[in-house]
PDBQT receptor file of N, H, CA, C and O in Angstrom, charges set to zero:
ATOM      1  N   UNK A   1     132.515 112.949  93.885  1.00  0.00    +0.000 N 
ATOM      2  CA  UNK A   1     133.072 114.031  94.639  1.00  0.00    +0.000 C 
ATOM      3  C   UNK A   1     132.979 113.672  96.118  1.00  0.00    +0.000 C 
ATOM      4  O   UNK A   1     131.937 113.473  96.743  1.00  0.00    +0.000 OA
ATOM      5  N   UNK A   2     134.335 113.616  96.620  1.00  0.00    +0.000 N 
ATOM      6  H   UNK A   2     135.181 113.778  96.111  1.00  0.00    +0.000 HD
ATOM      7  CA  UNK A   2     134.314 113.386  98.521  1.00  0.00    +0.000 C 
ATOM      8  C   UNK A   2     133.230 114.510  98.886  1.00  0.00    +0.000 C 
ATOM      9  O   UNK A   2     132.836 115.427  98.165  1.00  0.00    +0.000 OA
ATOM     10  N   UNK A   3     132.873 114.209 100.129  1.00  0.00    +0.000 N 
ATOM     11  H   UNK A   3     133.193 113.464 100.715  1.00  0.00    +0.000 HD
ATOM     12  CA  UNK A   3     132.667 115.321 101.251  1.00  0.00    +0.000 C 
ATOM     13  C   UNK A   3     133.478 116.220 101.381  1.00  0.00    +0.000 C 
ATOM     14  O   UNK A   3     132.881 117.272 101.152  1.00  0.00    +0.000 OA
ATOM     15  N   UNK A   4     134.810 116.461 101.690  1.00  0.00    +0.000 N 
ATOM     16  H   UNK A   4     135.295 115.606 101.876  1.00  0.00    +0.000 HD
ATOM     17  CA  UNK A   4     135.810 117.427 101.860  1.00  0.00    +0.000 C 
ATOM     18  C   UNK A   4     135.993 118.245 100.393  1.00  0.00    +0.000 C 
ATOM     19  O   UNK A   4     136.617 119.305 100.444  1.00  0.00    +0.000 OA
ATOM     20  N   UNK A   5     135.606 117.908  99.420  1.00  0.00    +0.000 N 
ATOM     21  H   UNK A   5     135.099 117.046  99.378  1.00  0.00    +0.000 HD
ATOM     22  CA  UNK A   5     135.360 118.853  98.256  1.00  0.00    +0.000 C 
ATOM     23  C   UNK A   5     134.163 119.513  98.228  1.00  0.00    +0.000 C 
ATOM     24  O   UNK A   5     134.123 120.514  97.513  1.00  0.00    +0.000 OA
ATOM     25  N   UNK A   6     132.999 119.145  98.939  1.00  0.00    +0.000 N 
ATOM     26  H   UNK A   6     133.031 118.332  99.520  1.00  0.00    +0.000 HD
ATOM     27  CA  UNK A   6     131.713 120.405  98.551  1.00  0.00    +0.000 C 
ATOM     28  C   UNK A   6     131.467 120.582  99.928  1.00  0.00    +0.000 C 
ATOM     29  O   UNK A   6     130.547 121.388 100.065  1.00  0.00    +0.000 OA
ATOM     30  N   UNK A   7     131.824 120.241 100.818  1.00  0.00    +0.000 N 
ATOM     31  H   UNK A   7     132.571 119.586 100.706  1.00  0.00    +0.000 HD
ATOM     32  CA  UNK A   7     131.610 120.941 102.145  1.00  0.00    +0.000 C 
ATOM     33  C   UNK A   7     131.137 122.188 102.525  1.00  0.00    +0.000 C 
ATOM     34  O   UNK A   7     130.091 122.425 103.128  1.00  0.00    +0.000 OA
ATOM     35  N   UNK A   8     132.297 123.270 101.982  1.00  0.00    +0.000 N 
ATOM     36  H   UNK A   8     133.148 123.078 101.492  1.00  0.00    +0.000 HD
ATOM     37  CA  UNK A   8     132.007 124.005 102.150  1.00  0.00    +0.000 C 
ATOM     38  C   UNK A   8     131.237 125.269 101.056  1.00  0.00    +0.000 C 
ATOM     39  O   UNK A   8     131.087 126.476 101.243  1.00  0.00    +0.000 OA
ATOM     40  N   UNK A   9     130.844 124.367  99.856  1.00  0.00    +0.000 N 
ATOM     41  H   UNK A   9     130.965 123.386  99.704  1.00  0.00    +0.000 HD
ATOM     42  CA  UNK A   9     129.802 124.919  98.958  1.00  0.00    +0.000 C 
ATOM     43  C   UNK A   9     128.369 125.040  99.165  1.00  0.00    +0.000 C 
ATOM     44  O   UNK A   9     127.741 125.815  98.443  1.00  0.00    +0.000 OA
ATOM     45  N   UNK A  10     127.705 124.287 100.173  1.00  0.00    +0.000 N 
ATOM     46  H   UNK A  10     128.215 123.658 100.760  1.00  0.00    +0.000 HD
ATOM     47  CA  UNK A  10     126.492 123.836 100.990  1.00  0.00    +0.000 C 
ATOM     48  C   UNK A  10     125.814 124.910 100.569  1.00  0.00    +0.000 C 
ATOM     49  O   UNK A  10     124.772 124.703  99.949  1.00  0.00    +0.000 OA
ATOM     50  N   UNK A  11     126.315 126.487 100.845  1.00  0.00    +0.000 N 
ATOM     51  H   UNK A  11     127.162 126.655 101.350  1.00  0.00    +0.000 HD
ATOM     52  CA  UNK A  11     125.381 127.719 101.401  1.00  0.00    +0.000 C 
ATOM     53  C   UNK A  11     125.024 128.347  99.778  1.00  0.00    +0.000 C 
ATOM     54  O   UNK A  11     124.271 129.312  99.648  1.00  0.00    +0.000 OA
ATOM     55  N   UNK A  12     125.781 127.545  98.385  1.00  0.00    +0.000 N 
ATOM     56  H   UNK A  12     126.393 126.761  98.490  1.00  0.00    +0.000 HD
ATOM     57  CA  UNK A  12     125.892 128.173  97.326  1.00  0.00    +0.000 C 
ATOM     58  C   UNK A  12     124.445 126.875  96.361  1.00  0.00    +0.000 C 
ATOM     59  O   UNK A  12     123.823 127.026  95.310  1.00  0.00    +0.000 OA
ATOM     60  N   UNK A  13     124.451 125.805  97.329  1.00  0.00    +0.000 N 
ATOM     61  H   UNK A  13     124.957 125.682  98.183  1.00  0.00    +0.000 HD
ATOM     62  CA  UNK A  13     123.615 125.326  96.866  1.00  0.00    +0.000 C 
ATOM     63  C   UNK A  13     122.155 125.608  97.117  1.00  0.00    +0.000 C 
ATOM     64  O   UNK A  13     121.737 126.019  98.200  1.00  0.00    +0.000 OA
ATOM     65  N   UNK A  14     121.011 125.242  95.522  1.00  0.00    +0.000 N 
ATOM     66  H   UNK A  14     121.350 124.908  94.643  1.00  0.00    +0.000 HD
ATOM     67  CA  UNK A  14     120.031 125.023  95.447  1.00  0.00    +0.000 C 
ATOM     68  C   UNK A  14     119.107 124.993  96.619  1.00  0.00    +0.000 C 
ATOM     69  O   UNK A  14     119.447 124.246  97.536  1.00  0.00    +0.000 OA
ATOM     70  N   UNK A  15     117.949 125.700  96.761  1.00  0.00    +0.000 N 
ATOM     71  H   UNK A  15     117.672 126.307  96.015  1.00  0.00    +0.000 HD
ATOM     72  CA  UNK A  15     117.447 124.800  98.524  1.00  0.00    +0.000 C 
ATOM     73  C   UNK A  15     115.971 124.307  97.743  1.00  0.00    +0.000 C 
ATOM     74  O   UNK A  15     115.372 125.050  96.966  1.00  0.00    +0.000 OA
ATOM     75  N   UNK A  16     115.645 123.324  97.999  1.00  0.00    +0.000 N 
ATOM     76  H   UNK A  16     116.132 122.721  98.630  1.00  0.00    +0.000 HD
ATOM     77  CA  UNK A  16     114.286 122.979  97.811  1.00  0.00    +0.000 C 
ATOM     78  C   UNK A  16     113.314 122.647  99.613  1.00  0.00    +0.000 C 
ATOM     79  O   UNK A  16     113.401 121.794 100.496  1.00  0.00    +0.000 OA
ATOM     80  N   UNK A  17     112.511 123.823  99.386  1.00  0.00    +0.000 N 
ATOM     81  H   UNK A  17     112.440 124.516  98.668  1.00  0.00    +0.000 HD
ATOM     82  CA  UNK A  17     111.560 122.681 100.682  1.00  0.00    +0.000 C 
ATOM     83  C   UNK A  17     110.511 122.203 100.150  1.00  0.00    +0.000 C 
ATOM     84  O   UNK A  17     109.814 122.754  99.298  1.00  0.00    +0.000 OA
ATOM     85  N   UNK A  18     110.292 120.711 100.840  1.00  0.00    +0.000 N 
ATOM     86  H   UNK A  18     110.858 120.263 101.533  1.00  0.00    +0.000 HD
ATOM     87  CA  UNK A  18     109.469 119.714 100.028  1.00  0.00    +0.000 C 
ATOM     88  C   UNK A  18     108.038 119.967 101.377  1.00  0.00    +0.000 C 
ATOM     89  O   UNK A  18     106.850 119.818 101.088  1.00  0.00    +0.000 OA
ATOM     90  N   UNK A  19     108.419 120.267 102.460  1.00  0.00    +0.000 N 
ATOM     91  H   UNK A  19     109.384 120.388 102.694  1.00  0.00    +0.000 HD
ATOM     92  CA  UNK A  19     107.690 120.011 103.509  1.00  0.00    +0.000 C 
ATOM     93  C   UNK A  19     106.238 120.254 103.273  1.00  0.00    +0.000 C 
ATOM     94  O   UNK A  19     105.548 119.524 103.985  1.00  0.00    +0.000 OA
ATOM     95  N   UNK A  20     105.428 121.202 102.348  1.00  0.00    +0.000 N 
ATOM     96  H   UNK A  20     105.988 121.794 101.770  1.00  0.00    +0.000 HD
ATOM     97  CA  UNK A  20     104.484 120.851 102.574  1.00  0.00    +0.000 C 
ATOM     98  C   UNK A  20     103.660 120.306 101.172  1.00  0.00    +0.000 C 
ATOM     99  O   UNK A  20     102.467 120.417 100.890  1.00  0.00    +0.000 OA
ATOM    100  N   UNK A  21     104.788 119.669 100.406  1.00  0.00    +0.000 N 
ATOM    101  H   UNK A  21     105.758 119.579 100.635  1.00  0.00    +0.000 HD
ATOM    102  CA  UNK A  21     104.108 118.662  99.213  1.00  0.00    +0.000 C 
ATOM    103  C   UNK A  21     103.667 117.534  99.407  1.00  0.00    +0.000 C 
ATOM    104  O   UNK A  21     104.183 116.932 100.349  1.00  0.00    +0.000 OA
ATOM    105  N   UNK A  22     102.776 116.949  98.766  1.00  0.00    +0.000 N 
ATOM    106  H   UNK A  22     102.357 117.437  98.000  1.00  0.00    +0.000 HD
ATOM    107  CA  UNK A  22     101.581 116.138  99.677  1.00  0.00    +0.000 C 
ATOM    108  C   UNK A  22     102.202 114.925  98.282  1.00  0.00    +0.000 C 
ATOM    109  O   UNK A  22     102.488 115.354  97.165  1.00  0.00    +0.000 OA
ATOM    110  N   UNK A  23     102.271 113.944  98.530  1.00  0.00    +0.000 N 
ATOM    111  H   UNK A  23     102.039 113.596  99.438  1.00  0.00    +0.000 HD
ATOM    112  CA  UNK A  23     101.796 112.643  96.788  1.00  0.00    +0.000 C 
ATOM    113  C   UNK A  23     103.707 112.778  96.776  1.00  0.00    +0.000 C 
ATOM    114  O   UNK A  23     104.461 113.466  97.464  1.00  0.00    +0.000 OA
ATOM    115  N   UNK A  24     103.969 111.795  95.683  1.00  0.00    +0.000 N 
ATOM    116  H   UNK A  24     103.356 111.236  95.125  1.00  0.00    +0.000 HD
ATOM    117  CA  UNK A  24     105.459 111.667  95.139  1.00  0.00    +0.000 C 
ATOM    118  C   UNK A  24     105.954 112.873  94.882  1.00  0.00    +0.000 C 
ATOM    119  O   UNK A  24     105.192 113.401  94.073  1.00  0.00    +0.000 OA
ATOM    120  N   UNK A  25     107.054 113.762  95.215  1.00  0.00    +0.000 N 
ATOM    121  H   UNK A  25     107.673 113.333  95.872  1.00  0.00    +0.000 HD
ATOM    122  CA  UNK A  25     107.299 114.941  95.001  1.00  0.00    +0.000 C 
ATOM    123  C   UNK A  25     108.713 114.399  94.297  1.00  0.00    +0.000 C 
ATOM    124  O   UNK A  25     109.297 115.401  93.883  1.00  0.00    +0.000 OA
ATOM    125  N   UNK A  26     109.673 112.907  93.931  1.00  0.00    +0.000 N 
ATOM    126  H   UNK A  26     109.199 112.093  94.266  1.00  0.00    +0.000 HD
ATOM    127  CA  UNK A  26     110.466 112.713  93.430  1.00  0.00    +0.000 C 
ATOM    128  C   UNK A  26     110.926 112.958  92.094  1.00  0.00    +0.000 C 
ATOM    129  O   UNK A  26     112.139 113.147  92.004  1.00  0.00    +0.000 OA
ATOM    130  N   UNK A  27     110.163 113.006  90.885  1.00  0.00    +0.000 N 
ATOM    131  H   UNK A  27     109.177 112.852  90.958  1.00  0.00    +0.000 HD
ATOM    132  CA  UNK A  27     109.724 113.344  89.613  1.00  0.00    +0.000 C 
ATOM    133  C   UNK A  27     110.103 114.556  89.763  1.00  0.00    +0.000 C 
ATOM    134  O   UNK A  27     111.142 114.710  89.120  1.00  0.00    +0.000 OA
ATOM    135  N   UNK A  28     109.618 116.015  90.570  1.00  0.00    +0.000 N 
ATOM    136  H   UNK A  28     108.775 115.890  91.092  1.00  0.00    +0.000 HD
ATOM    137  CA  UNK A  28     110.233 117.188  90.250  1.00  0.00    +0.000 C 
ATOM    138  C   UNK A  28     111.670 117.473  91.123  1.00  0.00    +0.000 C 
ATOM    139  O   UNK A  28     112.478 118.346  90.805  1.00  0.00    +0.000 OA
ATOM    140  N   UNK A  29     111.763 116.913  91.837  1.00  0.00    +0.000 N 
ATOM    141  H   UNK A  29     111.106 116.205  92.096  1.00  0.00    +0.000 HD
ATOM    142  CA  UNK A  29     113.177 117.040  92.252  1.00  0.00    +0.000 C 
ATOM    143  C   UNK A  29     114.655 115.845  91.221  1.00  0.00    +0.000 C 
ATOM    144  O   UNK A  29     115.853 115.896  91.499  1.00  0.00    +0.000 OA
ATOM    145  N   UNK A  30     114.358 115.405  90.685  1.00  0.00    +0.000 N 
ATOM    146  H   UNK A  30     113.384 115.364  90.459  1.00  0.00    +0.000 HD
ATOM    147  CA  UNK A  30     115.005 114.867  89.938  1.00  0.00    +0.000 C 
ATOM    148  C   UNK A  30     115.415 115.715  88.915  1.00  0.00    +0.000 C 
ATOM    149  O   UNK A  30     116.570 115.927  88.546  1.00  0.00    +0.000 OA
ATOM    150  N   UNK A  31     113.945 116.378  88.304  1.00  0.00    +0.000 N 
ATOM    151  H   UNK A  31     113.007 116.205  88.604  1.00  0.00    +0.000 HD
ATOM    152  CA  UNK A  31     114.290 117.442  87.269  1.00  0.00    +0.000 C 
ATOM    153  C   UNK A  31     114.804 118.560  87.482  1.00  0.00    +0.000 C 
ATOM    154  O   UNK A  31     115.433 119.132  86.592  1.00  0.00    +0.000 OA
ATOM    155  N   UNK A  32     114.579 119.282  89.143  1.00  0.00    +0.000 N 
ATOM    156  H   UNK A  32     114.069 118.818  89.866  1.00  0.00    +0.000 HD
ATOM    157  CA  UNK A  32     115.781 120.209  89.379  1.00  0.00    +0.000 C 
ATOM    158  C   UNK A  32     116.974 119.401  89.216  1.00  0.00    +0.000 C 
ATOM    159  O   UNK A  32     117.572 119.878  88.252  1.00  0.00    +0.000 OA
ATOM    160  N   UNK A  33     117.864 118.024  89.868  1.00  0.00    +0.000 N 
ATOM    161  H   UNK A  33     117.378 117.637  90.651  1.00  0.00    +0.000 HD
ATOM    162  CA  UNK A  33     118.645 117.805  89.953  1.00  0.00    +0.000 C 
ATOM    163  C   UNK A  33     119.765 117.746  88.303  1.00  0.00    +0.000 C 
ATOM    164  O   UNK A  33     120.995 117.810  88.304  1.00  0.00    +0.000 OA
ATOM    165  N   UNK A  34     119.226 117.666  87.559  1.00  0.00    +0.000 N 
ATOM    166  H   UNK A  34     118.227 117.614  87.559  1.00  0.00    +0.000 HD
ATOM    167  CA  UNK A  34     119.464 117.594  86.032  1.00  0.00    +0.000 C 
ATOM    168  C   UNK A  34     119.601 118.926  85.700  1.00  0.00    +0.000 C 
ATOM    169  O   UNK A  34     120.224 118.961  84.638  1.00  0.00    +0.000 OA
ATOM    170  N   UNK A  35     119.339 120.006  86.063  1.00  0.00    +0.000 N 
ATOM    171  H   UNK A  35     118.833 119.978  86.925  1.00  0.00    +0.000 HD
ATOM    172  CA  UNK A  35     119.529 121.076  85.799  1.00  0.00    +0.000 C 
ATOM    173  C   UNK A  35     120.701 121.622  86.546  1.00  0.00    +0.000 C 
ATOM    174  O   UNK A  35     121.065 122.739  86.180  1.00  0.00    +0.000 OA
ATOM    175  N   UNK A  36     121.330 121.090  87.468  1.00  0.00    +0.000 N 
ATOM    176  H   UNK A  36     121.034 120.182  87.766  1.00  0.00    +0.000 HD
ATOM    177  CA  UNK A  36     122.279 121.635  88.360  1.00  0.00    +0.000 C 
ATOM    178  C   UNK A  36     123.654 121.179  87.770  1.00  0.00    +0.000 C 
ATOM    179  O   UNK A  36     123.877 120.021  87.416  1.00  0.00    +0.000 OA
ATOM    180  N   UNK A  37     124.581 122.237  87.698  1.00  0.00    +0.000 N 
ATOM    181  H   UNK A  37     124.400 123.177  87.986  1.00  0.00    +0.000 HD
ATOM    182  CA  UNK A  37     125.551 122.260  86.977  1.00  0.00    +0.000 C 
ATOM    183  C   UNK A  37     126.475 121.002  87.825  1.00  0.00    +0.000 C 
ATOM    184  O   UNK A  37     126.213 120.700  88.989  1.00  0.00    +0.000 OA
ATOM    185  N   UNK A  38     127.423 120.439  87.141  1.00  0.00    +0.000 N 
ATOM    186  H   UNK A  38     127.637 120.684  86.195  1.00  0.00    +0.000 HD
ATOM    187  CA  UNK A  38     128.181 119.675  87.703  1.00  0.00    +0.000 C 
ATOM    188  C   UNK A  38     129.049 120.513  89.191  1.00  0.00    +0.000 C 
ATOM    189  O   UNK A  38     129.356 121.675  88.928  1.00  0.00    +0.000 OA
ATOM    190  N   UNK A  39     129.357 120.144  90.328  1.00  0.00    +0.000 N 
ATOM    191  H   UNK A  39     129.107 119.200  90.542  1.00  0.00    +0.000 HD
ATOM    192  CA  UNK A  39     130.312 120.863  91.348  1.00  0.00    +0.000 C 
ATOM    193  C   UNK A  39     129.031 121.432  91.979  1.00  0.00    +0.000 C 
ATOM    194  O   UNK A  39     129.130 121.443  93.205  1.00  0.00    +0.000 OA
ATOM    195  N   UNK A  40     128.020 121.843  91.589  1.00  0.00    +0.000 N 
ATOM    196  H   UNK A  40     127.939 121.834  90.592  1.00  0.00    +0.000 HD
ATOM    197  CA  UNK A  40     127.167 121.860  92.138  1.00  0.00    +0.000 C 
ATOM    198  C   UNK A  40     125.965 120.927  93.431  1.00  0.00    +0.000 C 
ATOM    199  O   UNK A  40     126.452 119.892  93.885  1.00  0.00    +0.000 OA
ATOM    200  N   UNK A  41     124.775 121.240  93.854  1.00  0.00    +0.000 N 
ATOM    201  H   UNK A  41     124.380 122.081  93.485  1.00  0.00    +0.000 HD
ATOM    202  CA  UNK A  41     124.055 120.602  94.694  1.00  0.00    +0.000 C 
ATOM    203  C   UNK A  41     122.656 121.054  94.663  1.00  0.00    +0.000 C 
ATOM    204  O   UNK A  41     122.171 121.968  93.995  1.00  0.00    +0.000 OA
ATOM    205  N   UNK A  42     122.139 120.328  95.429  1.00  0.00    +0.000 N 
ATOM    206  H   UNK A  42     122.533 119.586  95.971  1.00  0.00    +0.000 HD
ATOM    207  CA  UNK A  42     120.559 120.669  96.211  1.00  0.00    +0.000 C 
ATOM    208  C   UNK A  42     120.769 119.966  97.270  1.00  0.00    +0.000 C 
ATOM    209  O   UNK A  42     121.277 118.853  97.406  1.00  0.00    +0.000 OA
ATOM    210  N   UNK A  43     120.259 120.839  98.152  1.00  0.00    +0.000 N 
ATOM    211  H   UNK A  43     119.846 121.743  98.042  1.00  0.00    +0.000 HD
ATOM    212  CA  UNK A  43     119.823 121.380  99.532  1.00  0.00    +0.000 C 
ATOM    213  C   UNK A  43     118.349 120.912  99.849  1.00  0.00    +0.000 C 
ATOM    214  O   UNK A  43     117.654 121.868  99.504  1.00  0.00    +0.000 OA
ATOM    215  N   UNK A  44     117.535 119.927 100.331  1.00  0.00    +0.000 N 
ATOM    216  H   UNK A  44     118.099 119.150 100.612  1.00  0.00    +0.000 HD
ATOM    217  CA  UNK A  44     116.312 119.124 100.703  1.00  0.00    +0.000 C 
ATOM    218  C   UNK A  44     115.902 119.311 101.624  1.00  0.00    +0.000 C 
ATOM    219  O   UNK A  44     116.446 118.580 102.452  1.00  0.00    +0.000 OA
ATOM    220  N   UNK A  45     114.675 120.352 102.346  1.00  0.00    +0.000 N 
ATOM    221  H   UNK A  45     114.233 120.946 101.674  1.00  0.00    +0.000 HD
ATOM    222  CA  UNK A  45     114.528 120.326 103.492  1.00  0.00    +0.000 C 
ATOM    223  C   UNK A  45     113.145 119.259 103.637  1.00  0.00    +0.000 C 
ATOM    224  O   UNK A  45     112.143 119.398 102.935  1.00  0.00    +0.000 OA
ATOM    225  N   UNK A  46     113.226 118.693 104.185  1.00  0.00    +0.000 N 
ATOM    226  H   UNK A  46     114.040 118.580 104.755  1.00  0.00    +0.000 HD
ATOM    227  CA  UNK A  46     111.874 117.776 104.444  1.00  0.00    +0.000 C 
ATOM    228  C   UNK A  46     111.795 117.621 105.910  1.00  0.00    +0.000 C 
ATOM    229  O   UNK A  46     112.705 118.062 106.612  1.00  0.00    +0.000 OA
ATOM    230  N   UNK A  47     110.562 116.905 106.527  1.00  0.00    +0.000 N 
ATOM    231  H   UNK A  47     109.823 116.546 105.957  1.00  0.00    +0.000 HD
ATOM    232  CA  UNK A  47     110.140 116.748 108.024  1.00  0.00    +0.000 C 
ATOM    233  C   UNK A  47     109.772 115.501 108.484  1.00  0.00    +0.000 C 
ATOM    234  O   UNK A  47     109.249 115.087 109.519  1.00  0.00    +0.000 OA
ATOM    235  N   UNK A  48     110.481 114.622 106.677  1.00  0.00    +0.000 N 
ATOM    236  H   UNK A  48     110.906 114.958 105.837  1.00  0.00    +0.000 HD
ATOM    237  CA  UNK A  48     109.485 112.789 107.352  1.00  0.00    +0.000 C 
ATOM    238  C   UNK A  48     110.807 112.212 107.647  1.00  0.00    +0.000 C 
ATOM    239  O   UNK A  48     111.731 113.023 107.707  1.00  0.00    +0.000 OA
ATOM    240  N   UNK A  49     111.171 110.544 107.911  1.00  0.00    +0.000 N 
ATOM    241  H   UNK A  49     110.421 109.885 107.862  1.00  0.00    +0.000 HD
ATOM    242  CA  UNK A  49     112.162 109.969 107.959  1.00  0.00    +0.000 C 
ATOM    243  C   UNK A  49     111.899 109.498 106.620  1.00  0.00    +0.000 C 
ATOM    244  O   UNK A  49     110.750 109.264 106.243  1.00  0.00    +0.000 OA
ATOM    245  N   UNK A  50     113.077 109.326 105.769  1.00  0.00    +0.000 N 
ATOM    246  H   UNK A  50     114.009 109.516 106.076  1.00  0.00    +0.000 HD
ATOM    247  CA  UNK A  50     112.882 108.669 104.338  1.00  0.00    +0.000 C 
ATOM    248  C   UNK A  50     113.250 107.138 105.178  1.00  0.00    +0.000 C 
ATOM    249  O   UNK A  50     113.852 106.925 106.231  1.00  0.00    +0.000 OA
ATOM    250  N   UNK A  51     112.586 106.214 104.178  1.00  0.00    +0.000 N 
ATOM    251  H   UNK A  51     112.098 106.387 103.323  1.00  0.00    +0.000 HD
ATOM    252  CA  UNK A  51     112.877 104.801 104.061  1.00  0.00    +0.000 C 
ATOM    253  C   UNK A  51     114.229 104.224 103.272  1.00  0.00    +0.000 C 
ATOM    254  O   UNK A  51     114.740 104.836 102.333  1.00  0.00    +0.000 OA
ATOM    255  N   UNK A  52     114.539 103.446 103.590  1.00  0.00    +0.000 N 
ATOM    256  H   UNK A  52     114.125 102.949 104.353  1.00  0.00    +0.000 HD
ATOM    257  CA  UNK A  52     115.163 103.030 102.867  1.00  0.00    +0.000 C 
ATOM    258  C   UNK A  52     114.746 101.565 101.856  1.00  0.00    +0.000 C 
ATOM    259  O   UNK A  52     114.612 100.584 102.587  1.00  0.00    +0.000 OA
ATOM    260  N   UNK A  53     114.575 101.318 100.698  1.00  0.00    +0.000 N 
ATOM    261  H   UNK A  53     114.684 102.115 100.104  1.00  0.00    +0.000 HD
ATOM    262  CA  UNK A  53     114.631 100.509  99.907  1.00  0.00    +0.000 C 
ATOM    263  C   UNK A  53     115.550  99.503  99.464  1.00  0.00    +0.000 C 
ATOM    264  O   UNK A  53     116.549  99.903  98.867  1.00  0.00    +0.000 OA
ATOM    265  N   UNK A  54     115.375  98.056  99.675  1.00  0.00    +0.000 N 
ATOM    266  H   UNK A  54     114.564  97.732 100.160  1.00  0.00    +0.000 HD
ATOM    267  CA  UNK A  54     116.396  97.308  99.276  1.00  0.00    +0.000 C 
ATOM    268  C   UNK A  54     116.330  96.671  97.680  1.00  0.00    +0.000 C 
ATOM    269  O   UNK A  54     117.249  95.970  97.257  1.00  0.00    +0.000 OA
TER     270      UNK A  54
């Protein structure tokens, strides 16, 4: 799905704040993500810079 197709769905999506989970918090956000209907989203508020992995 482009950007210009869920753009403006943002405010209908999921919100998770992770900000004050401490250890791997990836494991339960995965399992919300599996639950979210297709056309759907989640919304991530966090406060670190993620890394990137090669």
């Amino acid at each position: 799905m482009s950007y210009t197709e869920w753009k403006d769905k943002t405010r209908e999506f999921k919100r998770i704040d992770v900000r004050g989970i401490q250890g791997n918090f990836f494991s339960g956000l995965k399992r919300q993500a599996i639950q979210i209907p297709a056309g759907s989203g989640l919304e991530v508020i966090q406060s670190f810079e993620p890394i990137r992995v090669n």
